[in-house]
C-alpha positions, 0 to 999 in steps of 0.5 A: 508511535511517531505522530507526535514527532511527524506532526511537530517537524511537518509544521515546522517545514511547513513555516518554510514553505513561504520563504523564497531564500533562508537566512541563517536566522531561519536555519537557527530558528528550524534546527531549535524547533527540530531540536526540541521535537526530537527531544520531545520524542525520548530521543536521546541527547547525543543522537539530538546534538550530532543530527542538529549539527550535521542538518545546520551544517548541510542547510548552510551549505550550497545546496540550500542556498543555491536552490530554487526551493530551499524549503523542499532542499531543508526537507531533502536534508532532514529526510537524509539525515533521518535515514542515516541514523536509522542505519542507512540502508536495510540490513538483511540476515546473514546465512549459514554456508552450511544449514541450519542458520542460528538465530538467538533472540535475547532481551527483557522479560517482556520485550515480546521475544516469543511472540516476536520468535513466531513472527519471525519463523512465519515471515522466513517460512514466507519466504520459502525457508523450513525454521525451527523454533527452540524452547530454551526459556526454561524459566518463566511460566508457561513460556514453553507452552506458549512458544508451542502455541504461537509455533503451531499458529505460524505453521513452523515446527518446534523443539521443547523437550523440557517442560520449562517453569524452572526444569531442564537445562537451556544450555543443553536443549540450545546444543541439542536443537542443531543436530535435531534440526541436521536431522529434520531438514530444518536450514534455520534455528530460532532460539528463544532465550529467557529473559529477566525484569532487569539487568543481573549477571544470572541473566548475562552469564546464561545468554552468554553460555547460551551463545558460546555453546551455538555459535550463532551467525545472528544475534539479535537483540530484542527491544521494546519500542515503548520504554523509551531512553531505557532501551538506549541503557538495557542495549549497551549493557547486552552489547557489553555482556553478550553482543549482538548484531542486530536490533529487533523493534516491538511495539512500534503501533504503541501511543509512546513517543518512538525516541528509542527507535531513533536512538539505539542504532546511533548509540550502539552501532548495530543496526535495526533489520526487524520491527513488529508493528501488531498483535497479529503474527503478519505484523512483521517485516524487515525494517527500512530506514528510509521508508520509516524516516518517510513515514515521520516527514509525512511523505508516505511508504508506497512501497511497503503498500505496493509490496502488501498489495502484491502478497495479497492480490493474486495475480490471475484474479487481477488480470482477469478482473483487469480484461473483465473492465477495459472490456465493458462486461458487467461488473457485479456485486460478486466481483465487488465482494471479491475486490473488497475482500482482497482490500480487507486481507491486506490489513486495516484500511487506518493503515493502509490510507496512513501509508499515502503521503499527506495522510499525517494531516487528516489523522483524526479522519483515519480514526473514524475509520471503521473496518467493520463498516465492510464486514457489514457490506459483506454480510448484505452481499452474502445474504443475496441470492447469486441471482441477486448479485448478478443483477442487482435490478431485481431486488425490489422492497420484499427481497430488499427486507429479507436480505435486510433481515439476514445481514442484521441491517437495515432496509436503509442501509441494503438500499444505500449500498445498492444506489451506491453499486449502481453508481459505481458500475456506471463509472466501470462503464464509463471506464470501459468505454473510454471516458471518450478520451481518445487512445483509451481502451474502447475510445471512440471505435464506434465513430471509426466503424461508421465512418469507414462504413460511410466511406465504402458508399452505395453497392453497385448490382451486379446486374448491368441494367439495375447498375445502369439505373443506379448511376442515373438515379445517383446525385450528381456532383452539384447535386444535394442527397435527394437530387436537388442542385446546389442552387435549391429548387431554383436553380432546379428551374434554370437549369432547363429541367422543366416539362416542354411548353413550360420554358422560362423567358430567354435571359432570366435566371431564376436562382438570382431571384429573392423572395421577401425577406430573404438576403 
């Protein structure tokens, strides 16, 4: 949703990074650039003008002109600025002292408040808590009908005692649903409320009636991301007719320009603690400033990658496959398949890459990416034998067909794959071995045994005449391994070592004597 956006301020940073000290010129030159891309982003006016004004008022500032790198400080400052207006810092749910925890949703009719109530009671069912969700939306059809769907896909129960599609009263299931979930043992209430295609009193008056008759501890106000400066007007006048507390994101994987999200929390005061960023009832999750004003600057969110990788990956099988490489055991393509599907669980790889910082810059690369390009690799994996996945040698032409035939490839592409896990398994054996970097795991310990092994020297019998010939047929200190004396051959005559009647003349020494050619 923010690619036009972080594509527009990321060239504009980057005509900075050639400067080595900024004029008041430049200053002037990048707040208009930024100016006009917030503007082109649906940001509304006055969120534009006060974040222009404080970011000129921050790069004229010391802090700028006395660094070593201006460019990265002005980056510094708009990153800053960024976070401020979408609320600072995360804002967490507030919780009843005595459950259960009510919870309304309001909004527009099709904001995606009842998709949005199952991501929710899902996410909080995560986290170890038993949410129930209330069918007060008595007016749209089916509504009723589908909360129960999406509640039973959550795994969360649900409260709809009315059949909805006009009959029944909201007021009464919303009063009647917190002494049923007293009764189930439920510490948090989601009430789902109706919404209308615009603003009128019917639609204020029952939210209304709605909130006096609960009480809830949260209100939050549901607001899709894609309708641009009209969220900013639909959330002052739930603010004036209703109140609420927070601010919920739909939508935010739409092709639209984002303005809204920049623009609601400054305007309204209230902060945004959730976004929905999928179809899909895990694409949810509390909404943090700072890792959102990274992802339009370009810099990556590690740390929602890092939290993904953790809910995903289970911590037995790391450590296991971890101990399985640094050791040196083969890795097979049964643990390839297992590595992969762990990847595959924690999302699209699109999104999993789009979260490294740099990434905003090769997004016509991320678009290419296919994941079904891995299910295709899964599919030729499951069609081999265990035999096969253990050693992947044996499969020859005839095994490399059939296996081609079962996964709905070609032999080409069971070929490719099986080069390419070749490939890397030789790199897990490097890895294994150390790269023969010293201080790495199996680094260089082969060279270490055999020195010490060196080092211990001849063993000496423990029979004294065979130890008595040991020492008279060891090399001597001037004598090389095979018991010839420094001095070679040579010196092995002018040593005296000759049989008797062979002696060499009185005064010759032969180990100065050269041959021809020889220095």
């Amino acid at each position: 949703m923010f690619e036009t956006l972080s594509d527009r301020l990321t060239s504009v940073f980057s005509s900075l990074r050639s400067k080595g000290r900024l004029s008041d010129a430049d200053i002037d030159a990048t707040c208009r650039e930024i100016r006009i891309a917030l503007l082109e982003a649906d940001v509304a006016l006055p969120v534009v003008k006060a974040f222009v004004a404080q970011v000129k008022e921050r790069a004229r500032g010391a802090e700028v002109s006395q660094a070593l790198n201006p460019a990265q400080q002005v980056v510094k400052i708009v990153n800053d600025e960024l976070i401020e207006i979408l609320g600072g810092e995360t804002r967490r749910l507030r919780h009843a002292k005595n459950p259960p925890t009510v919870i309304m949703l309001a909004g527009l009719q099709g904001a995606g408040k009842t998709t949005l109530a199952g991501k929710l009671a899902r996410w909080l069912r995560e986290q170890n808590h038993a949410p129930l969700l209330v069918a007060a939306d008595l007016q749209r059809p089916n509504a009723v009908q589908q909360l129960s769907v999406v509640a039973e896909r959550a795994g969360v129960a649900v409260y709809a005692p009315e059949p909805g599609n006009g009959v029944g009263d909201p007021i009464a299931v919303a009063r009647q649903s917190i002494d049923h979930a007293r009764r189930q043992q439920h510490d948090i209430v989601i009430i789902d409320t109706a919404g209308r295609l615009g603003i009128d009193q019917e639609l204020m008056k029952q939210a209304a009636d709605i909130r006096d008759a609960v009480s809830p501890d949260e209100v939050l106000f549901v607001v899709d991301a894609m309708i641009g400066q009209d969220a900013v007007s639909t959330a002052q006048a739930f603010m004036d007719g209703v109140g609420f507390d927070g601010v919920v994101l739909t939508k935010l994987d739409g092709d639209a320009r984002g303005g809204a999200a920049l623009s609601v929390r400054h305007l309204t005061g209230k902060p945004i603690m959730f976004a929905s960023t999928g179809e899909k009832l895990e694409d949810f999750d509390a909404f943090h400033p700072d890792r959102m004003a990274s992802r339009i600057l370009d810099m990556g969110d590690i740390l929602t990658l890092i939290e993904q990788a953790q809910k995903t990956f289970d911590e037995a099988e790391a450590t296991k496959m971890a101990g399985k490489l640094t050791s040196g055991e083969a890795f097979t393509l049964e643990d390839f398949l297992e590595q992969m599907m762990m990847v595959r669980r924690m999302g699209p790889i699109k999104n999993l890459l789009g979260m490294m910082p740099g990434m905003g810059q090769m997004r016509e690369q991320l678009n290419q990416v296919d994941d079904r390009d891995l299910d295709r690799i899964a599919a030729i994996i499951r069609s081999m034998t265990p035999a096969e996945r253990q050693n992947p040698k044996m499969i020859d032409g005839s095994r490399r067909a059939r296996i081609a035939k079962g996964s709905g490839v070609t032999v080409t592409e069971v070929s490719g794959l099986v080069t390419r896990f070749f490939d890397a398994q030789k790199m897990m054996k490097r890895m294994a071995g150390g790269l023969g970097i010293p201080g790495m795991p199996g680094g260089r310990k082969a060279g270490k045994a055999a020195q010490k092994k060196a080092a211990k020297g001849r063993r000496v019998s423990g029979d004294p005449r065979k130890a008595a010939l040991g020492k008279a047929g060891a090399p001597g200190k001037n004598e090389a391994p095979d018991g010839v004396p420094a001095g070679g051959l040579l010196g092995k005559l002018g040593a005296g070592q000759l049989p008797p009647g062979l002696e060499l003349p009185p005064g010759f020494d032969p180990s100065k004597f050269k041959l021809p050619g020889q220095k």
